[in-house]
N, CA, C and O of each residue as an XYZ file, in Angstrom:
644
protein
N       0.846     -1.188      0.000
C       0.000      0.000      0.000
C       0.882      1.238      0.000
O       1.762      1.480      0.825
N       0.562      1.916     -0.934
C       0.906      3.898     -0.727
C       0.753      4.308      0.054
O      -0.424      4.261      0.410
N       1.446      4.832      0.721
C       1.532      5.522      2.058
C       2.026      6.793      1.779
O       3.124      6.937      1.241
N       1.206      7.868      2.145
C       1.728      9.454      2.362
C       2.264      9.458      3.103
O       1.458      9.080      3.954
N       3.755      9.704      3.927
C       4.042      9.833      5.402
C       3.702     11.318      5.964
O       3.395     11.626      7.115
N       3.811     11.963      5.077
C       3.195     13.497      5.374
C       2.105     13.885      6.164
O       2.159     14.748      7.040
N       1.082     13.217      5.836
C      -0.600     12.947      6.030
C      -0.607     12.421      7.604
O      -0.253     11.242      7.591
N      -0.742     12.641      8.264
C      -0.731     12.166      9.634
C      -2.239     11.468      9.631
O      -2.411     10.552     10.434
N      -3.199     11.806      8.878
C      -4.988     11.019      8.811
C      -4.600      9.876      8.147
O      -5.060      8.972      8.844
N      -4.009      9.367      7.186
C      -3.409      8.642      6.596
C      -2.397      7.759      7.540
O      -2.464      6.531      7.486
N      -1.875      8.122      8.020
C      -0.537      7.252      8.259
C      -1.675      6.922      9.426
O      -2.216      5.824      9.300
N      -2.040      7.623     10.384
C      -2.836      6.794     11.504
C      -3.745      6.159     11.182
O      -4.102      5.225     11.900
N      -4.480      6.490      9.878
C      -5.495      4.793      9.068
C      -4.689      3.822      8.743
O      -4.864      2.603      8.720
N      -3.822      4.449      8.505
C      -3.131      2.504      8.202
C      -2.806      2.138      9.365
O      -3.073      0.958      9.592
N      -2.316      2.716     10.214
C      -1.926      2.192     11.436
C      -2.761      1.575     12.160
O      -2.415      0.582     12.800
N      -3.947      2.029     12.186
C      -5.480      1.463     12.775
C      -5.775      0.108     12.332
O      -6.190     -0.847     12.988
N      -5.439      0.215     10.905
C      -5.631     -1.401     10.445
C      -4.810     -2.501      9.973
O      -4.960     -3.719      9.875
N      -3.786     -1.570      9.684
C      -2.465     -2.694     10.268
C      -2.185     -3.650     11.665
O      -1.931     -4.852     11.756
N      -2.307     -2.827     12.480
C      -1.266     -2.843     13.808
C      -2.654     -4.074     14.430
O      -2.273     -5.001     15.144
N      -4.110     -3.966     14.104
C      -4.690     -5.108     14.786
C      -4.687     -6.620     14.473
O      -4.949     -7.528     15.262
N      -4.196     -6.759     12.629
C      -4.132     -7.213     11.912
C      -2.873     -8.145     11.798
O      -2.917     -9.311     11.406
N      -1.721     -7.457     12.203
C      -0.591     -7.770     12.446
C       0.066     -8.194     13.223
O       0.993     -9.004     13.192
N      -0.863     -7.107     14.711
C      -0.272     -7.291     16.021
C      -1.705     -7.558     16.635
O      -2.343     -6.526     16.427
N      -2.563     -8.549     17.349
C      -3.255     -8.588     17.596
C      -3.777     -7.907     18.973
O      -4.916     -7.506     19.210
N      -2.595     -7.883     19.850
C      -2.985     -7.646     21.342
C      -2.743     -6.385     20.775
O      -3.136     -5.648     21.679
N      -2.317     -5.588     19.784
C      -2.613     -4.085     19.994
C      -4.262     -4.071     20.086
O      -4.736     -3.150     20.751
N      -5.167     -4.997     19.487
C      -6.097     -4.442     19.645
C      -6.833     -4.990     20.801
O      -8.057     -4.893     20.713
N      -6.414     -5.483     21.747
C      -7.178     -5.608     23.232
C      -6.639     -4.605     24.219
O      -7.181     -4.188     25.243
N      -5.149     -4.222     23.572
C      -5.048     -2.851     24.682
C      -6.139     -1.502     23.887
O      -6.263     -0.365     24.342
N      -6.668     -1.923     22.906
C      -7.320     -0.304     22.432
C      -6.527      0.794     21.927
O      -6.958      1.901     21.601
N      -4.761      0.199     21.874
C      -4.654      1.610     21.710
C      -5.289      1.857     20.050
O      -5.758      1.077     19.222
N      -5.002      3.543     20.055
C      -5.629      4.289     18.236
C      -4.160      4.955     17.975
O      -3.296      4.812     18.841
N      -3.961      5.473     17.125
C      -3.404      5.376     15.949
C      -3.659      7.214     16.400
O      -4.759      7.634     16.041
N      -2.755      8.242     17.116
C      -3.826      9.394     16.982
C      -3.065     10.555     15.914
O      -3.554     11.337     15.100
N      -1.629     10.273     16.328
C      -0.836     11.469     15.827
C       0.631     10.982     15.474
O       1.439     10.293     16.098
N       0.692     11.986     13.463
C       2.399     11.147     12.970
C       2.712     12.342     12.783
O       1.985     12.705     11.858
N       3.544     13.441     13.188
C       3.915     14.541     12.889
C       5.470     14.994     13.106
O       5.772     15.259     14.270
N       6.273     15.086     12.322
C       7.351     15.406     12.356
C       7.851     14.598     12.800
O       8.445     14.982     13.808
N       8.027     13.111     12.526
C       8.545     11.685     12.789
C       8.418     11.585     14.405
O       9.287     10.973     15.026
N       7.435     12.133     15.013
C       7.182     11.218     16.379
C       5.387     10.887     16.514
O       4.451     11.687     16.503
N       5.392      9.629     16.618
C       4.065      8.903     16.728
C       3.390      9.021     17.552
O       4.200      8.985     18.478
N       1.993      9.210     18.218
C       1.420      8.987     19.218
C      -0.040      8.057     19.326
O      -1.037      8.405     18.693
N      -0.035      7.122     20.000
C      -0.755      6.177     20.363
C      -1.827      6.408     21.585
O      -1.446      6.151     22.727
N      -3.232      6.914     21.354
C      -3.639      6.975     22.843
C      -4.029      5.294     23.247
O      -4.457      4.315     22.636
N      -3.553      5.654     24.817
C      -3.782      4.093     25.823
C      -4.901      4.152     26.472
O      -4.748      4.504     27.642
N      -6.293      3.877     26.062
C      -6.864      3.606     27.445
C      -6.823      3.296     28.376
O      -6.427      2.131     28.358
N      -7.016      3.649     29.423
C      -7.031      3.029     30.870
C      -8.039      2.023     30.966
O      -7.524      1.079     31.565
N      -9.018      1.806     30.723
C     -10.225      1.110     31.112
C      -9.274     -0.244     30.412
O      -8.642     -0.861     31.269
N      -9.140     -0.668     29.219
C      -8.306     -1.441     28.518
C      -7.263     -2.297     29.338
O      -7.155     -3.523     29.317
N      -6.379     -1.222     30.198
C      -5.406     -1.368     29.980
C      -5.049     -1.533     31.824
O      -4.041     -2.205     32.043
N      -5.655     -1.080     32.873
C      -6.098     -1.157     33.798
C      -5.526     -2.224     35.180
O      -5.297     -3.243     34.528
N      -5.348     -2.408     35.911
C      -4.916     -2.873     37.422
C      -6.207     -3.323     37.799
O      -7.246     -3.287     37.139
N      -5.988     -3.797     39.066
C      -7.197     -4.013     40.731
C      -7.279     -2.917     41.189
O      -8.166     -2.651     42.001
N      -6.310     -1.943     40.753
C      -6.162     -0.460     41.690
C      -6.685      0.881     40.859
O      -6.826      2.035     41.267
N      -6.945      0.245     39.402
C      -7.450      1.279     38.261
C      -6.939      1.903     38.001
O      -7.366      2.984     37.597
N      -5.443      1.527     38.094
C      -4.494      2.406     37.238
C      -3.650      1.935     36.358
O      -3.796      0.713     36.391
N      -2.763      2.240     35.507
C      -2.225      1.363     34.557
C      -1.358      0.042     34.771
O      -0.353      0.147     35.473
N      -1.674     -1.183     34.218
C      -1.005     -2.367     34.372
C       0.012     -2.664     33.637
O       0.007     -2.665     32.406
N       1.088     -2.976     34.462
C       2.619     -3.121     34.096
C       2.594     -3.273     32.619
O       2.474     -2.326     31.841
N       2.732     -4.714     32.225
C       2.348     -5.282     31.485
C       1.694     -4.331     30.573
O       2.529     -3.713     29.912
N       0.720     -4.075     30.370
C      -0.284     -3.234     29.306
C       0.815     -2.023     29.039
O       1.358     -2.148     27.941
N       1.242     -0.920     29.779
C       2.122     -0.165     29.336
C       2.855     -0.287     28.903
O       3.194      0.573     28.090
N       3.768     -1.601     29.138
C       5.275     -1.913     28.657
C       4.921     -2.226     27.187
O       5.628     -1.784     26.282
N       3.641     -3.120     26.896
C       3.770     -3.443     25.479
C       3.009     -2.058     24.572
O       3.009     -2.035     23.341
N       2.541     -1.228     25.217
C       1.942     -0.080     24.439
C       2.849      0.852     24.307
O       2.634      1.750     23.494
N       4.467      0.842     25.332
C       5.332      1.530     24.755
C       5.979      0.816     24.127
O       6.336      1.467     23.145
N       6.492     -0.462     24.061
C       6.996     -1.117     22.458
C       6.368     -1.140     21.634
O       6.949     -1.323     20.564
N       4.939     -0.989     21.585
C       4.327     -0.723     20.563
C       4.260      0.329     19.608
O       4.017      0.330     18.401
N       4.577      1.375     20.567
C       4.657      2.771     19.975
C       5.940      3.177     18.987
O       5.987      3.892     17.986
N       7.129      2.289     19.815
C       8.620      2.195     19.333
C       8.465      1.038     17.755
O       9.105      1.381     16.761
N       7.887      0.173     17.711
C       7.737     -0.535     16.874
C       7.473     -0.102     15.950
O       8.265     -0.090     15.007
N       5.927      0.556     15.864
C       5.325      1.360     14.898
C       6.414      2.446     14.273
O       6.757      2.272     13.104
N       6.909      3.441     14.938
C       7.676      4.090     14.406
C       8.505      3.469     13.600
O       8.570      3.903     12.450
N       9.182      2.538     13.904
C      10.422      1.907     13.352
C      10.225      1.176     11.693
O      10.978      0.989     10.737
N       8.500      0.857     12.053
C       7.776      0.318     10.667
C       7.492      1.224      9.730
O       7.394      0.814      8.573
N       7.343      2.314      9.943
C       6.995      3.545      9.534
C       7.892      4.324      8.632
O       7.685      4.820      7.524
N       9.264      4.292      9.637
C      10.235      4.580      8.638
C      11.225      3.714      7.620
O      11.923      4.183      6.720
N      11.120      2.609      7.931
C      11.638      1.571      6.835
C      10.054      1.472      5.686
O      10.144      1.191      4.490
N       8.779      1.755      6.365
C       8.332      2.124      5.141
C       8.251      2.497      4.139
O       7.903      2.032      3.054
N       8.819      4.007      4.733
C       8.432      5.211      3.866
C       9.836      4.986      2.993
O       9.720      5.222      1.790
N      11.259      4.520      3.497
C      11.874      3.954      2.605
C      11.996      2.626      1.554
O      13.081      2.260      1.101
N      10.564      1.894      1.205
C      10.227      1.253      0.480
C      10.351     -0.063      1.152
O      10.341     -1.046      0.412
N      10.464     -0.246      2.414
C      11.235     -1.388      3.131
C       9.546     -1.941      3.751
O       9.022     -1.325      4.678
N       8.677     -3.442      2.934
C       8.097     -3.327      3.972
C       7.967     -4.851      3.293
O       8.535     -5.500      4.171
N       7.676     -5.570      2.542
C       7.808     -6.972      2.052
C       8.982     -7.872      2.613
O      10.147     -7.882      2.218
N       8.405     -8.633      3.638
C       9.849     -9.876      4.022
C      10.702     -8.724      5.014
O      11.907     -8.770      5.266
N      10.033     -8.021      5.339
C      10.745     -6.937      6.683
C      10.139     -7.789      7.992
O       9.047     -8.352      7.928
N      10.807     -7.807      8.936
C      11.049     -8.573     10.291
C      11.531     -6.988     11.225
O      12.275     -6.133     10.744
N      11.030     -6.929     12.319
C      11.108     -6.349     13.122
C      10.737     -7.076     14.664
O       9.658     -7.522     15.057
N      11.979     -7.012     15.316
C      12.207     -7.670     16.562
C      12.153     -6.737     17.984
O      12.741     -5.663     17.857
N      11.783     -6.883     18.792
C      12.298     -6.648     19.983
C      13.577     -7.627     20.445
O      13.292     -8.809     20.635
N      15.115     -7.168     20.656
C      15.948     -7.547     21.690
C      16.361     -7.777     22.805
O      16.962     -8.719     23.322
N      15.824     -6.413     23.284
C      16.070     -6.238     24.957
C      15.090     -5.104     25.426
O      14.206     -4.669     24.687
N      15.275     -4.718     26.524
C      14.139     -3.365     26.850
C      14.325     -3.174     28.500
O      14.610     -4.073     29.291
N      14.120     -1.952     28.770
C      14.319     -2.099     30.137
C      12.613     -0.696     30.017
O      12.126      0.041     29.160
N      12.428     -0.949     30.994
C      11.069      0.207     31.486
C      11.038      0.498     32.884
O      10.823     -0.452     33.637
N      11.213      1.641     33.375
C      10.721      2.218     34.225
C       9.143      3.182     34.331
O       8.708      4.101     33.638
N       8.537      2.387     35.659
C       7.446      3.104     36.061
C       7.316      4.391     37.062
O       6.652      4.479     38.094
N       8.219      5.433     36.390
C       7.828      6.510     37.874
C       6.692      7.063     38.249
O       6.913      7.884     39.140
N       5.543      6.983     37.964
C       4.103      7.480     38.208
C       2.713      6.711     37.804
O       2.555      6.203     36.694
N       1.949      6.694     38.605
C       1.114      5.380     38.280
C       0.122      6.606     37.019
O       0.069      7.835     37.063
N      -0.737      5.344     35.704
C      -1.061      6.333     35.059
C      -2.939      5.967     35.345
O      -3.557      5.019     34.863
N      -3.312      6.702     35.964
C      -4.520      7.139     36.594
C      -5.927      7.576     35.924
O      -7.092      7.646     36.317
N      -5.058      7.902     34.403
C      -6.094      7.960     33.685
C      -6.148      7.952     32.262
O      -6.007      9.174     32.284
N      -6.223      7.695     31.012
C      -6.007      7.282     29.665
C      -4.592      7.913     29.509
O      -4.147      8.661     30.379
N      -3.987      7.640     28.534
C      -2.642      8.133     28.305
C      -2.393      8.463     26.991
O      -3.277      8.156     26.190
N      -1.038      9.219     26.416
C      -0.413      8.761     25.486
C       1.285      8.062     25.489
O       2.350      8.315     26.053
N       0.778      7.087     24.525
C       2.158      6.277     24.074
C       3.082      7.321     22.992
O       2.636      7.503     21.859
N       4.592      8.090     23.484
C       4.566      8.439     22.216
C       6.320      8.241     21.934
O       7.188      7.859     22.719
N       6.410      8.604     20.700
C       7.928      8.293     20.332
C       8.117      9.080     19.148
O       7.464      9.228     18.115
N       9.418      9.639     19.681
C       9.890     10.374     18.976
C      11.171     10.446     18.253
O      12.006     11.320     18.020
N      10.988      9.026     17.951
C      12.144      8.638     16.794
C      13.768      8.856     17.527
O      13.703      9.234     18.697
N      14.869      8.705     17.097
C      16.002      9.159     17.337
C      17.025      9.719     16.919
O      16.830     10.043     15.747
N      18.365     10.104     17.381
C      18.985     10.830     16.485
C      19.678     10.845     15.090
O      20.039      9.762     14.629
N      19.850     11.762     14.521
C      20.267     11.716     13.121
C      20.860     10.643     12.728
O      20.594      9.861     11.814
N      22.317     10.690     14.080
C      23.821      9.960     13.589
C      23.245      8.208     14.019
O      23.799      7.213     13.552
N      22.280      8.160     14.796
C      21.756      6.686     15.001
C      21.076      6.445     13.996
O      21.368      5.435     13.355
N      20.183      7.126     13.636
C      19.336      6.606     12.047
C      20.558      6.144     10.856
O      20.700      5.119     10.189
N      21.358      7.452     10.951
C      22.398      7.243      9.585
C      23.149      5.525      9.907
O      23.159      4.540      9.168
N      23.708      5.711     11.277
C      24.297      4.213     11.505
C      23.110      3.147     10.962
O      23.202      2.555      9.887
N      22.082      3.021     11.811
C      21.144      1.930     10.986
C      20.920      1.906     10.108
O      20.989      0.791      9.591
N      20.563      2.841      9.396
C      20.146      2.950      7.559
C      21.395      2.197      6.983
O      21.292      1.205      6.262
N      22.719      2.823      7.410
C      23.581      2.020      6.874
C      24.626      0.368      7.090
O      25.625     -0.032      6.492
N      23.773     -0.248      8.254
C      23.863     -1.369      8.277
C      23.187     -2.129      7.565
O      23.545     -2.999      6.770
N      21.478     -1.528      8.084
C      20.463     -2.389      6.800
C      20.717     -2.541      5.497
O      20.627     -3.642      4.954
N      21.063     -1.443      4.862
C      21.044     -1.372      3.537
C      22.663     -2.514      3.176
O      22.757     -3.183      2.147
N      23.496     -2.487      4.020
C      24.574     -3.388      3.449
C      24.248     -4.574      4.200
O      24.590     -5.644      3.697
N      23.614     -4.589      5.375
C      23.520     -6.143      5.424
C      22.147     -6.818      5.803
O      22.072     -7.691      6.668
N      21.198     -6.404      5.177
C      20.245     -6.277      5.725
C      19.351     -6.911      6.649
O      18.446     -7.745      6.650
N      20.089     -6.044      7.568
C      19.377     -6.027      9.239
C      20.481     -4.763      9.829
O      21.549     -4.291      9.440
N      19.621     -4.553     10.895
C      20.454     -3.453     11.875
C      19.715     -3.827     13.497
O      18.943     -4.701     13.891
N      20.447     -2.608     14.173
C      20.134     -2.971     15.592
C      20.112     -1.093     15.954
O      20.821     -0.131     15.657
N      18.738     -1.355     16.828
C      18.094      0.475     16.722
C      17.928      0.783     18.452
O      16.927      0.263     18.943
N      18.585      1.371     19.159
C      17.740      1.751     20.098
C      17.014      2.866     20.524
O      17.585      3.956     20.482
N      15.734      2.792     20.972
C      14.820      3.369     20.535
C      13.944      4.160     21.854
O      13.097      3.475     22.427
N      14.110      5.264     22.209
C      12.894      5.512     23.504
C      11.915      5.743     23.237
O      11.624      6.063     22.084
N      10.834      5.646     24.440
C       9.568      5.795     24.176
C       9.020      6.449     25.365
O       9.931      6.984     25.998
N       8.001      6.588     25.844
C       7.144      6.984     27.519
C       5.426      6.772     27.033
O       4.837      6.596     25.967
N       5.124      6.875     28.179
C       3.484      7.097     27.802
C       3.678      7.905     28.962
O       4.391      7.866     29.965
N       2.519      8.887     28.330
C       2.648     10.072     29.840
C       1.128     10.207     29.549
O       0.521      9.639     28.640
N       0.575     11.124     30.553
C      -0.983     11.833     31.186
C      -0.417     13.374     31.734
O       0.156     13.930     32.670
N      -1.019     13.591     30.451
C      -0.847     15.425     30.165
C       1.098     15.488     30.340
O       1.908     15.064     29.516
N       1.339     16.032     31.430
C       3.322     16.732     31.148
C       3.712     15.264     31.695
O       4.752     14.818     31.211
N       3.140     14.563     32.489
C       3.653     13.298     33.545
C       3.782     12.261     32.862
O       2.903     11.570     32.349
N       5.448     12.080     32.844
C       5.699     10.746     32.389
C       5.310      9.399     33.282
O       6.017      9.040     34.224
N       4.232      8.770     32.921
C       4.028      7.523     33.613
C       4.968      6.103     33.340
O       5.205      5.486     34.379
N       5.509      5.532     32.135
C       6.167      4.980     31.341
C       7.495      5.254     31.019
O       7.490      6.418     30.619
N       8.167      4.993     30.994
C      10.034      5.366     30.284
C      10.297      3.977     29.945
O      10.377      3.118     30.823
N      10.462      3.668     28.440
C      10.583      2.539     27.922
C      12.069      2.873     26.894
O      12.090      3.894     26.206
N      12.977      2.127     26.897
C      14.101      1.877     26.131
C      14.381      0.742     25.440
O      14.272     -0.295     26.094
N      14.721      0.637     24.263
C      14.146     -1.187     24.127
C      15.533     -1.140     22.554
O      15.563     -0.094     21.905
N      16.192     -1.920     22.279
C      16.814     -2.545     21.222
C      15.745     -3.169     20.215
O      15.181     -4.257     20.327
N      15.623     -2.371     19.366
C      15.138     -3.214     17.955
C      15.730     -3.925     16.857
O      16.336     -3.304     15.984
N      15.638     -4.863     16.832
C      16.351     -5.369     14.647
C      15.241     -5.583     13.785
O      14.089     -6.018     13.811
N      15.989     -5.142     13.093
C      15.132     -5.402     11.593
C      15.640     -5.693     10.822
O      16.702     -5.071     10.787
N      15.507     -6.623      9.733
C      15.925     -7.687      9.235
C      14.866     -7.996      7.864
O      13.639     -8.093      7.843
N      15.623     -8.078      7.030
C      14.832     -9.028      5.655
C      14.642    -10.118      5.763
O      15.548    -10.464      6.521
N      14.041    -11.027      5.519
C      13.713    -12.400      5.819
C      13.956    -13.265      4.432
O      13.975    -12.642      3.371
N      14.072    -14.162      4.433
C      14.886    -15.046      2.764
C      12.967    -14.623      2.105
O      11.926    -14.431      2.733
N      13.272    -14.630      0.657
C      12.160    -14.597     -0.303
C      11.724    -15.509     -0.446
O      10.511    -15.689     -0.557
N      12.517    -16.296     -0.483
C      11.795    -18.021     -0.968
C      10.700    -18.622     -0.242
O      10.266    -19.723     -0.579
């Protein structure tokens, strides 16, 4: 599929029907697809979804709605560089910290990384194709970071045959 990356209504429709399609538990956490603007993504998290015994956000549910958020991005831009047939995208490692419980819907968001890290990955993939990305993320409620997610990605071509 054609993808505008420009179009932020666009890139979050495909994302809406990709990401349940693809990734299934994205769609029991609920998150949507809300905002692609200037290469950082945002994912709102429900709480009701996503939820504790205590009604506030569950470990678990955040951690994968901020790899989720990191993921998406990462799909996004090997997209928009023609990269999306027999593309593999991994989680490696990840560490998350919870400093604030999140109390009430959230956003997942990510804001891509720096230049000289993109240039390094772009130029592993392209000569060997796969690389290794690390990637931050948070989900916060309004300025409050609830989430701090750091996570190693690869991505990788997979044989054609």
């Amino acid at each position: 599929m054609e993808l505008n990356h420009q179009d932020s209504s666009a890139v979050c429709e495909y994302l809406s029907q990709w990401l349940p399609r693809e990734i299934p538990i994205s769609a029991s956490l609920g998150v949507i697809p809300i905002e692609w603007k200037e290469k950082t993504l945002k994912l709102h998290v429900p709480l009701e979804n996503n939820r504790n015994h205590m009604y506030t956000g569950f470990g678990g549910s955040l951690y994968t709605s901020a790899l989720l958020v990191g993921w998406s991005w990462l799909h996004l831009q090997l997209k928009a560089l023609g990269h999306e047939k027999n593309l593999h995208i991994v989680i490696q490692q990840a560490n998350i910290q919870y400093p604030k419980p999140m109390k009430e819907d959230g956003i997942a968001i990510c804001r891509g990384v720096d230049e000289k890290a993109w240039v390094k990955f772009e130029k592993m993939f392209n000569k060997f194709g796969k690389g290794r990305l690390e990637i931050q993320t948070e989900v916060v409620v309004g300025s409050e970071v609830t989430t701090s997610f750091t996570g190693d990605f690869v991505a990788y071509m997979a044989d054609k045959s």
